[in-house]
N, C-alpha and C positions, 0 to 999 in steps of 0.2 A: 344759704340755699339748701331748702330739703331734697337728695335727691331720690327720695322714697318714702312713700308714707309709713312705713317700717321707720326709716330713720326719724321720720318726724314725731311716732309717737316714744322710741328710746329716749329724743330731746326731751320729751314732754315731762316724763318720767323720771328723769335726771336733775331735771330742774325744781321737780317738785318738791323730792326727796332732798333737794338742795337748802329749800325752804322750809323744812318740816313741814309742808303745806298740808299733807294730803289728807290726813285728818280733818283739816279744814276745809277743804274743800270738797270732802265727804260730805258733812254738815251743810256748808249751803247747797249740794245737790238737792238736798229733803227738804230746800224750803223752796218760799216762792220770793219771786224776784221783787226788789222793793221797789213798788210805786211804779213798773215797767209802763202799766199801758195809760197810765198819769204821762208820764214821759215823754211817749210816743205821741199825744194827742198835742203837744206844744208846736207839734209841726205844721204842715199841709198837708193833712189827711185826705183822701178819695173823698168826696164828696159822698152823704147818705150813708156815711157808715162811724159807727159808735163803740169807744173802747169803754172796757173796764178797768176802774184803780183797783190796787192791790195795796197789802199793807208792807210797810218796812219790815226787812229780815236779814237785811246785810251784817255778817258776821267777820268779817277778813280782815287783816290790816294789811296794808300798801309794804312796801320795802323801802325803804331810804335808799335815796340813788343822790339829790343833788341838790342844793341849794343856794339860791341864785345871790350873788357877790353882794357883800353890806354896802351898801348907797347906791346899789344900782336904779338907773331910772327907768320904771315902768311906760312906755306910751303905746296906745292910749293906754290911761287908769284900769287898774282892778278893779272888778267888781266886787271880791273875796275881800274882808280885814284884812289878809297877811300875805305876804308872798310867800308862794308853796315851800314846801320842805317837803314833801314825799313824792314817789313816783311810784307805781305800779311796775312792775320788772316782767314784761310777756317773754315768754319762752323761745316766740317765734324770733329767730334770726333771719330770716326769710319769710317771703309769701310766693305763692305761686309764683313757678319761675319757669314754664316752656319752654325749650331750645328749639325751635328749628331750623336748619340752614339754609339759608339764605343763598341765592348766586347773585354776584354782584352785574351779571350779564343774563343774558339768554331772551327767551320766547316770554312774553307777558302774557299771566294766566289770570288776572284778575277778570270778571266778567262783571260787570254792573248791569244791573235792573232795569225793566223798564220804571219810568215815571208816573207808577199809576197811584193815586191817592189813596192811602190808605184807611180801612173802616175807621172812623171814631170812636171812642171807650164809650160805654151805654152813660157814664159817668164822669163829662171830662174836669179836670183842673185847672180854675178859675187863672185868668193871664196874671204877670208879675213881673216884677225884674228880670233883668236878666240870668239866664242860670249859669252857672262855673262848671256845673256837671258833663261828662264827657264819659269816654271807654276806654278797657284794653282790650284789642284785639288781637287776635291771632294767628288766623284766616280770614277770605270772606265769606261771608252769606248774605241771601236777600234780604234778609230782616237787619242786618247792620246797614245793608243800602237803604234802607228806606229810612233807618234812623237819622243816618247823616243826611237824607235830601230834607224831609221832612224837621227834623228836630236840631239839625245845624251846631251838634256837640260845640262847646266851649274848647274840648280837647281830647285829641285821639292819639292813645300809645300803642306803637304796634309790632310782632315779630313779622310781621307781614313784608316784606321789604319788597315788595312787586310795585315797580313805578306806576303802576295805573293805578294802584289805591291812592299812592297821593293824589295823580289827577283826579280823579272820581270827588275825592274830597274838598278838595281845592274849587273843582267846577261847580260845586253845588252846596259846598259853603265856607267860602274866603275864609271867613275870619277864623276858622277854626286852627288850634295847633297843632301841628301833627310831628310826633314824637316818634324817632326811631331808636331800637335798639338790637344791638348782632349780639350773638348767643356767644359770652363767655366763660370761665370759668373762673372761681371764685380767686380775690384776688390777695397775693400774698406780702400783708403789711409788712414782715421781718424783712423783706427783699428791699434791694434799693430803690429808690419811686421810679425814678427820672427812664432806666432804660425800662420799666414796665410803662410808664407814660408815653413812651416812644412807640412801643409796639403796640398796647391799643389805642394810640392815634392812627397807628398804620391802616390796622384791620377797621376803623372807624372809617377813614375815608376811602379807602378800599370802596364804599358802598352810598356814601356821602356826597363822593364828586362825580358820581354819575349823572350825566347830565339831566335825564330825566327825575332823579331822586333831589338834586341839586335845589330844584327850585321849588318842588313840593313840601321836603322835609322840612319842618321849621328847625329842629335843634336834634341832638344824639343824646342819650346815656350812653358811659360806660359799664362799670361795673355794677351787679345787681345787689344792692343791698350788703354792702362791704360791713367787714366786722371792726370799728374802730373801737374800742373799748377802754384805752388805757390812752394817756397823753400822746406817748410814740406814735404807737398807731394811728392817730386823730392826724400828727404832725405829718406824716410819713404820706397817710391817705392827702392831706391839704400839696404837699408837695409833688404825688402823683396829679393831681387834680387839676392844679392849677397849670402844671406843663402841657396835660395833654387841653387844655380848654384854650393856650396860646398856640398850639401845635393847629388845631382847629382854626380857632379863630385869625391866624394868618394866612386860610387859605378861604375865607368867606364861612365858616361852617362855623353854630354855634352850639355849646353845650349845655348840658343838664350837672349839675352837678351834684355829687353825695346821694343823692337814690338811698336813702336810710331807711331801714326797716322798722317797723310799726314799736315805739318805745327807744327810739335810737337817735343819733347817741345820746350818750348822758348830758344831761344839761350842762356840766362844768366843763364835757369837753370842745363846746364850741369856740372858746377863742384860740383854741389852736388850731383851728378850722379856717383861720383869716387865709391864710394866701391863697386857697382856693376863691373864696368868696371878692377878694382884690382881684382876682381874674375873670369872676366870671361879670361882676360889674364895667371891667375896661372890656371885655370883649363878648359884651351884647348877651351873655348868659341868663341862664336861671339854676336858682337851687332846687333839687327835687327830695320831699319824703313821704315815705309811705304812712298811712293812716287807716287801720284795721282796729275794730271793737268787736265783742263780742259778752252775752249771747245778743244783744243789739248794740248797734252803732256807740249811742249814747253812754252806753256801760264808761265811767270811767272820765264823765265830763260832770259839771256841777253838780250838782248833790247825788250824783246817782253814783254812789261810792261804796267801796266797800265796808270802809267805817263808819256805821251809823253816827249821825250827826256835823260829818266832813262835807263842809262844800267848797267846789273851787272858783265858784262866779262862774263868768263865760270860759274857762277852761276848761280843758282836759288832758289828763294824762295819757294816753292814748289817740282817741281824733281829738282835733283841736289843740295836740298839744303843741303844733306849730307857734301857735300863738306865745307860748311859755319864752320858745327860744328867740323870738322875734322880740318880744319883753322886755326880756332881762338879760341877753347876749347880745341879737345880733342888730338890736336899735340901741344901746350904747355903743356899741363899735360900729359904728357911721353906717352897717347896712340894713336899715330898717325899710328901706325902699327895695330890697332885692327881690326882685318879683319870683314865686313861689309856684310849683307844680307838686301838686299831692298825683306823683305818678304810679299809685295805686290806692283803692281803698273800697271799705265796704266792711263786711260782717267776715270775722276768719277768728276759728275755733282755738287754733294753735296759739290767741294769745292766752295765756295761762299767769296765776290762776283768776277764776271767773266762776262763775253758776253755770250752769246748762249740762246737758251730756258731755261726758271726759271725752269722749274720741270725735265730737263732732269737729266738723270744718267750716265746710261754707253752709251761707246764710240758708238753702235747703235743707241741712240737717237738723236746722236749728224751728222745722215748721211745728211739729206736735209739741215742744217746749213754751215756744212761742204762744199755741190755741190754750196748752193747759196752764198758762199762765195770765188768762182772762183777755187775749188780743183777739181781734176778730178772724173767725176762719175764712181769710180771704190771704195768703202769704204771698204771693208776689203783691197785693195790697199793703201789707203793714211792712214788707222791704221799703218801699216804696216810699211810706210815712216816711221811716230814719234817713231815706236819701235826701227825701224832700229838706227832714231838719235840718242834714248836715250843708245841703246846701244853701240855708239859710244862715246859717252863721258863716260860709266861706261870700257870703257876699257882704257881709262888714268889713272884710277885710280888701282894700284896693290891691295890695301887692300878691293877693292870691289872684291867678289866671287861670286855672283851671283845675278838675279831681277826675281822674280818670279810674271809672268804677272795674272791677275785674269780678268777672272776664262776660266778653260776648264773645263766643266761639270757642268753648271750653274744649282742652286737648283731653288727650288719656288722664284721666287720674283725677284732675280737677272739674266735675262736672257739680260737683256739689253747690258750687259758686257759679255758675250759669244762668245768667239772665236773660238769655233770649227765650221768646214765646213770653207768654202776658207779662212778665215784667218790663219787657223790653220794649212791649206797645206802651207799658203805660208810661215810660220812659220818654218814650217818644212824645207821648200826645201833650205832656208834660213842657219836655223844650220848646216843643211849638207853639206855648201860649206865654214865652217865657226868653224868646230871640233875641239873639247877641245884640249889644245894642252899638245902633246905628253913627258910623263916627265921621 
C-alpha cells in the first residue's frame, strides 16, 4: 500500500535502480510505442472512429521471475509455442488504496437517484455478450446510480459500507456482486497467522453480520494487496487466509481471498497458496487479483512486449496474467474451477518499468502520450477501447465473474484514475447493450 505519492514515486526509483533499468527506460521514453493503436483497435472500438499503427520500438527485456513446473498441464491449451519463462517485475506493491471509516451502525447517508433515463452516446456500442465489467467505488454519486440502474455492473467493490448502497444495488440489479472491504493496515507475514486471522475476522464481521449489510454484501476482502514474496510468507498468508475464510464462512459470510497486487505473487509461489484456496472452495469463496497495465491495458499481453519479437498468445504478464496461474498452478492442483474476481484494474503508471511519462499514474495522465502516439483524440474513447479489449478476453474465461474498474468516486490523491463524467456514460451505455445474462 502507497501511503503517499512521495512514497510511491521513492518505490519507483528504487526499483528501478534495482534493475539498472533507468537507462532503459530513458530510451523507450524517446520512442513510440509499438504497434499501440494496432493494438487497441482489436477491441470494440466507439463506433466512427479510426486508430493509427505505429511501428515496433520496444527495447526492454522482462526480468525472470517464474517458471511454471516440468509436465505441468496447461488447460485450455496455449496459444504461445512455450510455456512462459519470464515475467515483467511492476514496482507497484499496491494500487490505490482509500481508507475510509466506516461505522458499523448509525443514520444511512446513501441517497439514490431518481430513475430518469439517461441521454444516449451520439455513438452507441453495438449489443454483445454479456460484460464481467463492474467498479470501485468509494462513495456515492448520481452518475454511479445511474450506472448501476442503467448498466447492471457484473460487479461492485466498495469502501462505502452504508447499507443502502447494497440495497440500492441489489434493487436494481440482482445479479451484480457486491464486494466489501474495512480499511486495514498492511498485514505482517513474520507474525503468527492464526491470531491475526482472528482479529481481522473480528473487525470483518463487525460489519458483515449487520443485518442490513448481511444480505446485500455478497463476500468481504481482507487484507489489501498483501506482500507474499518468498515461500513463508505465501505459507503464512495461505494460513491467515484460510482461518479467517472458516471464521466467516461459519457464520454465513463469504470471502475474497489473496487480493494480490498487479504482477503478484510469483508464479512458483502458488502452491503454497492451497490451504487458502481449500477454504475458500469448501466455503463458498473466491480468489481475488488485481490487474493494472500501463501506458495501456494491453502493455504486457501477447506480443505487445517489451522484447521485440516476444509473444505470449492469449497471455499476459500483467492483465491477463490470471490466466498464467490458473494454467500452470492452480488447474493442476484441482482448483481450476475457483471462480475469480480481478478486484481492481485498469491503466496504473506505478507498474514499472514501461514507456510513457515516469511520474504518470492513472490512465488521465496518460492522455497527451496516448494522442502523440497516433490514438484518436477522444481519451475517455480510447480508455474505453482497452476496457472493451480487456473485457473481451475476461469472457473466455467461465471462472472469471467479474473486473471491478478503479475508481468512480475518486478520493484525495487519486483523481488521475477517475472515470466518471464521459467515461462513465460510455461505460454505462456499454453494459447496457451487453446485460447479465438471464439465468
Amino acid at each position: 500500500m502507497h501511503k503517499s505519492g512521495e512514497a510511491r514515486r521513492l518505490t519507483r526509483r528504487h526499483f528501478l535502480i534495482g534493475l539498472g533499468a533507468a537507462a532503459g527506460l530513458a530510451l523507450i521514453e524517446g520512442c513510440r510505442v509499438r504497434d499501440l493503436a494496432t493494438v487497441l483497435r482489436r477491441g470494440t472500438p466507439a463506433p466512427a472512429y479510426v486508430s493509427t499503427s505505429m511501428a515496433p520500438v520496444f527495447t526492454s527485456t522482462p526480468k525472470v521471475d517464474a517458471t511454471p513446473p516440468p509436465g505441468a498441464t496447461a488447460a485450455p491449451p496455449l496459444t504461445a509455442t512455450q510455456p512462459p519463462t519470464v515475467t515483467l517485475a511492476p514496482t507497484s506493491t499496491g494500487t490505490p488504496t482509500p481508507t475510509p471509516t466506516p461505522a458499523p451502525t448509525g443514520t444511512p447517508t446513501f441517497t439514490p437517484t431518481p430513475t430518469d433515463t439517461p441521454t444516449p452516446t451520439p455513438t452507441p456500442y453495438p449489443p454483445g455478450p454479456p460484460s464481467k465489467l463492474g467498479i470501485f467505488t468509494t462513495r456515492s454519486d448520481p452518475q454511479i446510480n445511474t450506472l448501476i440502474q442503467v448498466g447492471k455492473p457484473a460487479l461492485v467493490k466498495t469502501l462505502d459500507l452504508d447499507p443502502n448502497l447494497g440495497r440500492f444495488i441489489k434493487a436494481h440489479s440482482p445479479t451484480t456482486i457486491v464486494i466489501g472491504r474495512v480499511p486495514l493496515d498492511q498485514v505482517d507475514l513474520t507474525a503468527d497467522p492464526i491470531p491475526l486471522a482472528r482479529n481481522v475476522a473480528a473487525q470483518v464481521l463487525q460489519f458483515a453480520l449487520e443485518a442490513d449489510r448481511f444480505q446485500y454484501y455478497d463476500a468481504w476482502e481482507a487484507y489489501n494487496e498483501p506482500v507474499a514474496d518468498t515461500p513463508d510468507k505465501m505459507k503464512r498468508l495461505a494460513d491467515l487466509e484460510a482461518e479467517r475464510t472458516r471464521l466467516l464462512g461459519e457464520q454465513g459470510v463469504r470471502a475474497v481471498i489473496g487480493n494480490f497486487a498487479t504482477g503478484h505473487p510469483p508464479l512458483e509461489l502458488w502452491p503454497h497458496f492451497e490451504p487458502a484456496l481449500a477454504a475458500a472452495r469448501q466455503y463458498n469463496g473466491y480468489l481475488g487479483v488485481h490487474e493494472y497495465s500501463a501506458p495501456v491495458m494491453q502493455y504486457g499481453f501477447g506480443a505487445l512486449q517489451a522484447t521485440p519479437g516476444v509473444d505470449e498468445g492469449d497471455e499476459g504478464w500483467l492483465t491477463i496474467r490470471y490466466r498464467k496461474a490458473y494454467r500452470y498452478f492452480l488447474g493442476p492442483m484441482g482448483y481450476g474451477n475457483l471462480p475469480l474476481l480481478i478486484t481492481e484494474c485498469g491503466v496504473d503508471g506505478t507498474v514499472q518499468p514501461r514507456p510513457g511519462p515516469p511520474e504518470a499514474m492513472g490512465w488521465r495522465d496518460f492522455e497527451l502520450f496516448w494522442h502523440s502516439n497516433g490514438l484518436r483524440n477522444d481519451m475517455p474513447g480510447v480508455y474505453m477501447d482497452q476496457l472493451i479489449w480487456y473485457d473481451s478476453e475476461l469472457q473466455k474465461d467461465a471462472f472469471v465473474k467479474g473486473a471491478a474498474i478503479f475508481v468512480a468516486g475518486a478520493s484525495g490523491g487519486w483523481e488521475s484514475y477517475e472515470i466518471l463524467g464521459r467515461t462513465a456514460e460510455l461505460l454505462t451505455q456499454y453494459l447496457s447493450v451487453h446485460p447479465p445474462a438471464q439465468s
